[in-house]
Every structure is written in C-alpha cells, then in structure tokens.
TINUGU-719753 format. One record per residue (C-alpha): z, y, x. Coordinates in Angstrom, 1 decimal, decimal comma. Last residue first. Example, Ala and Ser with C-alpha at 12.3 -4.5 7.8 and 13.67 -1.06 7.14 Angstrom:
TINUGU-719753
[rodren [7,1 -1,1 13,7]],
[rodren [7,8 -4,5 12,3]],
This chain:
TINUGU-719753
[rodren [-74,8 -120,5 -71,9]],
[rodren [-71,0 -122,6 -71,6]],
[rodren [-69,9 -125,4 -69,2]],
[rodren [-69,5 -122,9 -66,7]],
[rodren [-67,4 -120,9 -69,4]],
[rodren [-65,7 -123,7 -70,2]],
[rodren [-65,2 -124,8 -66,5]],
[rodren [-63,7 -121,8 -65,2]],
[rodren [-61,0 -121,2 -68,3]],
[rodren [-59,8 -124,5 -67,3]],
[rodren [-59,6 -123,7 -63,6]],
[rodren [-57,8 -120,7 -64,6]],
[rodren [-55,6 -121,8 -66,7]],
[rodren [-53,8 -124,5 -64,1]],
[rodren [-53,7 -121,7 -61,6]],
[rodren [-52,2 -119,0 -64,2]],
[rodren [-49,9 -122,2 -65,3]],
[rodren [-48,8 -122,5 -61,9]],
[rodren [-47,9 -118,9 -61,1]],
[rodren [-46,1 -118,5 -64,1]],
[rodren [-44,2 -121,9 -63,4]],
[rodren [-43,2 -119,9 -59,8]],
[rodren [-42,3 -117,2 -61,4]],
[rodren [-40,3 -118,8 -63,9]],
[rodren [-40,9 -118,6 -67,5]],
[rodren [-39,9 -117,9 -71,2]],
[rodren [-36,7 -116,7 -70,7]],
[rodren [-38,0 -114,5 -67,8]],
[rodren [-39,4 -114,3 -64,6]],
[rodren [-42,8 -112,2 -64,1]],
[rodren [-44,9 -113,6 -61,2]],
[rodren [-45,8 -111,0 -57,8]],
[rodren [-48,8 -111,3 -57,1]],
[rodren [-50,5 -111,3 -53,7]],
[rodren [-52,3 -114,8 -54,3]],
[rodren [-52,1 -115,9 -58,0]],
[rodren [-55,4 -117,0 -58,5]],
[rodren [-56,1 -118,1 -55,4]],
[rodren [-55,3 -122,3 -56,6]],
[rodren [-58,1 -121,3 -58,8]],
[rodren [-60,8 -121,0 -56,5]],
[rodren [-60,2 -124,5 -55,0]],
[rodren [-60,5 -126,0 -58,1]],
[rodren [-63,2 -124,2 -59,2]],
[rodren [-65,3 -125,7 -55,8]],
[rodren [-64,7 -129,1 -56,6]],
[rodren [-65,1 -129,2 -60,1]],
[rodren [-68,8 -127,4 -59,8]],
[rodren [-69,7 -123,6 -59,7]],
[rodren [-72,6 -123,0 -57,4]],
[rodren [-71,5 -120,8 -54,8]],
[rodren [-72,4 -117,3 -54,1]],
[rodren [-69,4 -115,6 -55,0]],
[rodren [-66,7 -118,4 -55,5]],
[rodren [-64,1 -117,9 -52,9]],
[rodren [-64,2 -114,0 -53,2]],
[rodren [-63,5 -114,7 -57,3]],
[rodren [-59,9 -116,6 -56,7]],
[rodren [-59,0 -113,9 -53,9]],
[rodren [-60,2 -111,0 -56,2]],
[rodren [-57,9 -112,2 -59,3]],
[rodren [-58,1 -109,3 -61,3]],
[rodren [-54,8 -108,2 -63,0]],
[rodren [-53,0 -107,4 -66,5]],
[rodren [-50,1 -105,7 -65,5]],
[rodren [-46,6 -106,7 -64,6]],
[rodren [-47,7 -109,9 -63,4]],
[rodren [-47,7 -113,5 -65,4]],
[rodren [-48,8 -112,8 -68,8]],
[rodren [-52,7 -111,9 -68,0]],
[rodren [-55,0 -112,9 -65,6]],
[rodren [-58,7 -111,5 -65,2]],
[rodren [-61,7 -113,4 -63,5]],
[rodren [-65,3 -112,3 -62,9]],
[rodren [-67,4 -114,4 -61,5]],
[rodren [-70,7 -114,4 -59,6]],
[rodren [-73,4 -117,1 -58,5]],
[rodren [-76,4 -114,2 -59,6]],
[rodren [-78,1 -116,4 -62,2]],
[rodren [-74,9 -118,1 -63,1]],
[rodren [-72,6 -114,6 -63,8]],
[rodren [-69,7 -116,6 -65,1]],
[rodren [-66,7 -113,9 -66,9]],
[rodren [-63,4 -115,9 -67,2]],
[rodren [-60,5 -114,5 -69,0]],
[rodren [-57,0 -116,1 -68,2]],
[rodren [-54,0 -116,2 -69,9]],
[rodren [-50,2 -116,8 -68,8]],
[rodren [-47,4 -116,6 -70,2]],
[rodren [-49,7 -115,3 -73,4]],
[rodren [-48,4 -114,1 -76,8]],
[rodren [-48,5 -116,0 -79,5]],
[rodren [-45,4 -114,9 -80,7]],
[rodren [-43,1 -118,3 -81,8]],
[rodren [-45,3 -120,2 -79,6]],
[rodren [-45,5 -118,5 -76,3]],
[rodren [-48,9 -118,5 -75,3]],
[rodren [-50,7 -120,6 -72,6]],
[rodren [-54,0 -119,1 -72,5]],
[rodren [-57,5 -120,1 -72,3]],
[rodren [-60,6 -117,3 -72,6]],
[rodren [-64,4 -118,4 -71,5]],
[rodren [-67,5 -116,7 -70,9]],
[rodren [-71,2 -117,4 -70,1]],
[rodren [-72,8 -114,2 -69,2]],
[rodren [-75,9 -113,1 -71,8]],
[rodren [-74,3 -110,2 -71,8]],
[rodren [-74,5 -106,7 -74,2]],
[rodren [-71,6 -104,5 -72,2]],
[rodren [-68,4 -103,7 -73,0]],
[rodren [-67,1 -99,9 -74,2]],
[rodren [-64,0 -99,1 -75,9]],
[rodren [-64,2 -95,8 -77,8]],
[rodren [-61,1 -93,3 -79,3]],
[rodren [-57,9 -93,9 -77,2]],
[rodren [-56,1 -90,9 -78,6]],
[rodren [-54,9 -88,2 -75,8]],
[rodren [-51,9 -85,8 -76,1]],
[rodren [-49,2 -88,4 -74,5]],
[rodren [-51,8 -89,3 -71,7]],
[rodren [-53,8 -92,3 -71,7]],
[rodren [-54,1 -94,6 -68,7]],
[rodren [-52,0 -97,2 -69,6]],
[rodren [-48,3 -98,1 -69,4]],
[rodren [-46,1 -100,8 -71,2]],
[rodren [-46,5 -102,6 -67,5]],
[rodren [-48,2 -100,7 -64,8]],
[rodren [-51,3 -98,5 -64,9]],
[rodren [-54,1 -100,5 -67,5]],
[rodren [-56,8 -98,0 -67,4]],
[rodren [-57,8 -97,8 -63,6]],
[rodren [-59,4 -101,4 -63,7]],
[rodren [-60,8 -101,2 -67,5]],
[rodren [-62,8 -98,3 -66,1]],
[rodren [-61,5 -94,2 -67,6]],
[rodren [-64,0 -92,0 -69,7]],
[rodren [-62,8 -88,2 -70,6]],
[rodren [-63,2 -86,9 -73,7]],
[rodren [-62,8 -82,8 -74,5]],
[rodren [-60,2 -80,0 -74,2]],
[rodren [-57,8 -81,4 -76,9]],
[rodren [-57,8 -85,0 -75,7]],
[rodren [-60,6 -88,1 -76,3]],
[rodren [-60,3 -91,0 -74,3]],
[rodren [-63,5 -93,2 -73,9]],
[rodren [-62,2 -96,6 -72,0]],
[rodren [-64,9 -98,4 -70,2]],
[rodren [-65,0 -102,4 -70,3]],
[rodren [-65,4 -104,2 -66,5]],
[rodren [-66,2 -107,5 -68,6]],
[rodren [-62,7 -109,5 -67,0]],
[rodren [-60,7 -106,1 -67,5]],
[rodren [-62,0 -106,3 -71,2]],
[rodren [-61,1 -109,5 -71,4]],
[rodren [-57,8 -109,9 -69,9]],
[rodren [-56,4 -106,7 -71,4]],
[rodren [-57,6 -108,0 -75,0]],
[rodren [-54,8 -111,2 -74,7]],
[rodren [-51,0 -108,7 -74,4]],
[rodren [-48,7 -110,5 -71,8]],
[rodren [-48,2 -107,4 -69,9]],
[rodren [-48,4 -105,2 -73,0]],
[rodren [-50,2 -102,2 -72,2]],
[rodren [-49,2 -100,2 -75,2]],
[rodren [-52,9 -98,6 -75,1]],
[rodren [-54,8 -101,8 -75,5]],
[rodren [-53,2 -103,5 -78,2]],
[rodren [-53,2 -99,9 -80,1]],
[rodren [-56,9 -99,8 -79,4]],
[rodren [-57,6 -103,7 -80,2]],
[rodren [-55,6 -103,1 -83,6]],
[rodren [-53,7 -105,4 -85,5]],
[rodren [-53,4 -105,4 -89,6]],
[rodren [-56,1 -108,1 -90,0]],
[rodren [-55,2 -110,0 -86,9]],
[rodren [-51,4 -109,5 -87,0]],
[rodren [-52,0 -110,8 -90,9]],
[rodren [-54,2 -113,9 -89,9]],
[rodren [-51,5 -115,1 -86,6]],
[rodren [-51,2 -113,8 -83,0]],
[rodren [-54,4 -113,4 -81,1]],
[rodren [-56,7 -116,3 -80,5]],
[rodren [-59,5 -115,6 -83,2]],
[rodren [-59,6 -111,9 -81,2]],
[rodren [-60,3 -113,6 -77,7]],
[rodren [-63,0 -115,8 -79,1]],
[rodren [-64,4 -113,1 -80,9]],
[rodren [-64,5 -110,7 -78,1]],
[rodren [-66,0 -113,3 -75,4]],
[rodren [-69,0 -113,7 -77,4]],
[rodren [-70,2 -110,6 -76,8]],
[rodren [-73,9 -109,9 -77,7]],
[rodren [-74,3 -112,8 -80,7]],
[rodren [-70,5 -113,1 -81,9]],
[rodren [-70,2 -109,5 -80,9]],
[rodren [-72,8 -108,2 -83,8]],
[rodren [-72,1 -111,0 -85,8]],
[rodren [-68,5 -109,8 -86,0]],
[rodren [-65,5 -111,8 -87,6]],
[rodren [-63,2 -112,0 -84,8]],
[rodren [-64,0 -108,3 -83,9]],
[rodren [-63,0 -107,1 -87,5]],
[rodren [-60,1 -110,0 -87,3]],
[rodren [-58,5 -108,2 -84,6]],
[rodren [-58,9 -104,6 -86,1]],
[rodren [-61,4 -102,1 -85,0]],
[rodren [-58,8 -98,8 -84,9]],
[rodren [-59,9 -98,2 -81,2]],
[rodren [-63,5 -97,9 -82,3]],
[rodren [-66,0 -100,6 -80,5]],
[rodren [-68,8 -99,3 -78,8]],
[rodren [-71,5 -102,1 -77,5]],
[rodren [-73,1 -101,5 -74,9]],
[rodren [-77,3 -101,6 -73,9]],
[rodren [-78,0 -98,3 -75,0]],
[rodren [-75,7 -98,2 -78,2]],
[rodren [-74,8 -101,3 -80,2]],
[rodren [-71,6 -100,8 -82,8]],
[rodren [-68,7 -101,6 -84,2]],
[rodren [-66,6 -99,5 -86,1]],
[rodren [-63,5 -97,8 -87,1]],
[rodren [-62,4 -94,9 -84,9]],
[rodren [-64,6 -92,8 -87,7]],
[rodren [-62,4 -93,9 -90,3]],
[rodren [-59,3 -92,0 -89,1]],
[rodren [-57,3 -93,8 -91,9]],
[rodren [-54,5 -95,6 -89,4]],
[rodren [-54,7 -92,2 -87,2]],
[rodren [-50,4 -92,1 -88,5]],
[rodren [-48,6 -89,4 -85,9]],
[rodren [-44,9 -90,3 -85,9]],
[rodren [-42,5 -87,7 -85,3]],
[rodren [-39,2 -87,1 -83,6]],
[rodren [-40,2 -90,3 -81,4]],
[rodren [-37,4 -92,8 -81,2]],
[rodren [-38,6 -95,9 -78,8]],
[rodren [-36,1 -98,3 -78,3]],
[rodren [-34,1 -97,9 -81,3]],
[rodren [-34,8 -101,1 -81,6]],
[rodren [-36,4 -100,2 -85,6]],
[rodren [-38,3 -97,7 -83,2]],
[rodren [-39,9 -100,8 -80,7]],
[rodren [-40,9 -103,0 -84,0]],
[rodren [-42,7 -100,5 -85,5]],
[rodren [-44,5 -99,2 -82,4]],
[rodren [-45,6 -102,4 -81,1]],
[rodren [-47,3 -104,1 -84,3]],
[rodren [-47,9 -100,9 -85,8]],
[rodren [-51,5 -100,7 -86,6]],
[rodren [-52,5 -97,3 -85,4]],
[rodren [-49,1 -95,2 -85,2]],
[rodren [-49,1 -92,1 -82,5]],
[rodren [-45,9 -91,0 -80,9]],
[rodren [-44,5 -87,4 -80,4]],
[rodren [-41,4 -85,6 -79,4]],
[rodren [-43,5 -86,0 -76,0]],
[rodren [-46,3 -83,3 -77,1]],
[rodren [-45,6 -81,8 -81,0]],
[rodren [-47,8 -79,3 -81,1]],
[rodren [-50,8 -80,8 -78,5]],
[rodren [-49,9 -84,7 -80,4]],
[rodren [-50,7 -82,5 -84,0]],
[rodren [-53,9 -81,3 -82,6]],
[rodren [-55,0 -83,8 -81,1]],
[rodren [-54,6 -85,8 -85,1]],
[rodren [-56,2 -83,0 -86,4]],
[rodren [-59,5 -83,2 -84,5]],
[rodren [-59,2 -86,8 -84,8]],
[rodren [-59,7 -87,1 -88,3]],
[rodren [-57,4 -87,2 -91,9]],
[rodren [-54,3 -86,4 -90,0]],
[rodren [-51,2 -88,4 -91,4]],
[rodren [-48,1 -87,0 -90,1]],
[rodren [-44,6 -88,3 -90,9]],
[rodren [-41,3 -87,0 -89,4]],
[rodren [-38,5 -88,7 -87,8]],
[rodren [-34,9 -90,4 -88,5]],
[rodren [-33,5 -93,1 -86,0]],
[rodren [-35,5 -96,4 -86,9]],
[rodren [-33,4 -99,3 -88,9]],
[rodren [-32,9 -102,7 -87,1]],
C-alpha cells in the first residue's frame, strides 16, 4: 500500500497547471481531491512519475448562474453542491445527488470534477449530469474546448479529457423539471450497483433517464424514455418503461452483483426513481 516514487507540483492557476501536464505529458497525473488517484497509486495501479496538485486553483471553485446555466468549477466539492442555495432553488437534482455520495469527509474532500473525469462506472454525478444533458468546458494549452455529457463519459475509467486537458466548467441548466435520484449502493463504499437519475419534463410529457453501476459506462436508457414521450406518467405506464431500462446493455458481473440482479435492480430503480420525480414539482 505505498505509491512507487514521483514528483510534486503544485501550480497556483491553470495556466501553470497546462503547462506542467504539456512538459510532463503521460509521465503525468493531475490530483484534485484524491479519492481515486490516492487510492489507485498506493495499488501500484496507477504510478505517474509526477503528480500535478490543482487542489488550490481557486478559480475552478465556484458556483455560479450565467445566462440561463449554472457553472460549477470542477474543484466544487460534494458537500459545496450539497449545501448550495443556488442549486437547491435552480437544480435540485445536484444536492440530492451530492447528500447521497459516500460519507461527510468524501463529501467535503470529494470533487464533482475529479468524480467526473475518472469515469467510474458505478460513480452517482455521471447519472445526473448525463440525465440534465450537462456540458463539459475543457481547457488545454491551445484553448477550451466544450464536450455533451453524452460524448464525455467514453468507456469505463475513461472520459473525454485528454492527458494535457483539466476539466475546468460543468454546465446544467436552470429547471423547473421535477427530478429524482435512487440508487442501490454497495454499503461499505456507497457506491451505486445500480443508480438511476430521473429528469420529468411534465409540460412537454418527456423524460430523461440515466443509469449508472450496471454497464461499463454511465448510460441513457432510450428504450425506457421512447415508451414514455408523450404519455402521462402514471403506475401503469412507469412500469412498463422501466422494464426497458436495461435493453441493449450489457450488465457488469462482479462480487457485488450478477448481471442479471444488475439488470433487475436498474428496473426496480428506475420505476422508483420515475415516481418521485413524478410525484415531485
């Protein structure tokens, strides 16, 4: 449990912190809160030759309302979004996600940006902000480049930013959409076998619905939300919708779960996470 030997940088902004990833390229890794990276290196299963710290890069930290969005800063901790009035009133869906995530110190130490980038298949914020069609602002050493929450998340452990990018903005939008987040986590982690973000459009009989845990990547389930546009939402026709959600996908199997009890607890959370958001706004 002790990390092969490597360097320390600690860049005081971005700019430096590029520049340091354009130097250094694969021999390097960057460190936001440490809850992946940490634990990976002390396995010996990632060993970077140096470790870029953007931990006190204040300006990644913040939360803010911009032309009908909201911009959260990679470095925004778990407890920062928990705890926002700002998201409580505009995004309600981010607190509830956030309160829901590991334990009080993995929520004060914990980063949505980190949580995002190391693409953990059973990770909660890919669910949400795949569910509210999020925006990803990378910034890299010739400019920023914006990436959609469906092209961010690649495959599993693997997102859409490079080795010489830093994940800088998230972007959601202000909704009035009812919303709803269930999950059954593993118990000793926390994290989900299989969670599901709902997004309920009622005025326009649309849902949005993202499942995490159970495939390799965080997914839309497109079958499950076909059989619902333009319906009224009741038990009957949720039901039905959420036996879809695992269509075309192939489960995870491992000590924690089978396939197919991955794909029965992604049905079984889905029709839950339905009705509380239909039940919700």
């Amino acid at each position: 449990m002790i990390p092969a030997a490597f360097d320390y940088a600690r860049p005081a902004t971005l700019d430096e912190a590029l520049g340091l990833l354009a130097k250094h390229g694969e021999d390097a890794k960057v460190l936001a809160g440490g809850h992946s990276l940490i634990p990976a290196m002390k396995l010996r299963l990632s060993q970077p030759k140096v470790v870029v710290d953007i931990g006190r890069i204040d300006d990644l930290r913040s939360i803010s309302e911009r032309d009908g969005k909201i911009a959260i800063g990679a470095l925004t901790t778990h407890y920062e979004i928990e705890s926002s009035d700002l998201l409580r009133r505009s995004c309600p869906l981010l607190p509830e996600v956030a309160g829901k995530i590991g334990d009080v110190q993995v929520r004060n130490k914990g980063t949505i940006g980190g949580s995002c980038v190391h693409a953990d298949p059973a990770g909660d914020w890919p669910a949400a902000v795949l569910a509210l069609d999020a925006e990803f602002e990378i910034a890299g050493a010739h400019g920023s480049r914006t990436v959609a929450a469906k092209d961010f998340f690649v495959d599993m452990l693997t997102s859409a930013v490079k080795s010489d990018e830093i994940l800088k903005l998230i972007y959601v939008p202000v909704t009035a959409k009812a919303a709803a987040y269930v999950k059954f986590a593993q118990k000793a982690s926390g994290f989900a076998i299989a969670g599901v973000a709902a997004v309920v459009d009622k005025a326009r009989k649309d849902v949005a619905i993202a499942v995490t845990g159970v495939a390799a990547k965080v997914y839309r389930a497109a079958a499950a939300e076909s059989s619902l546009r333009g319906l009224e939402l009741s038990a009957t026709t949720i039901a039905t919708a959420a036996q879809k959600v695992a269509d075309r996908v192939d489960p995870l199997s491992d000590i924690h779960a089978s396939p197919e009890f991955r794909a029965h607890l992604a049905r079984v959370q889905a029709r839950r996470a339905l009705e509380l958001a239909a039940s919700r706004g």
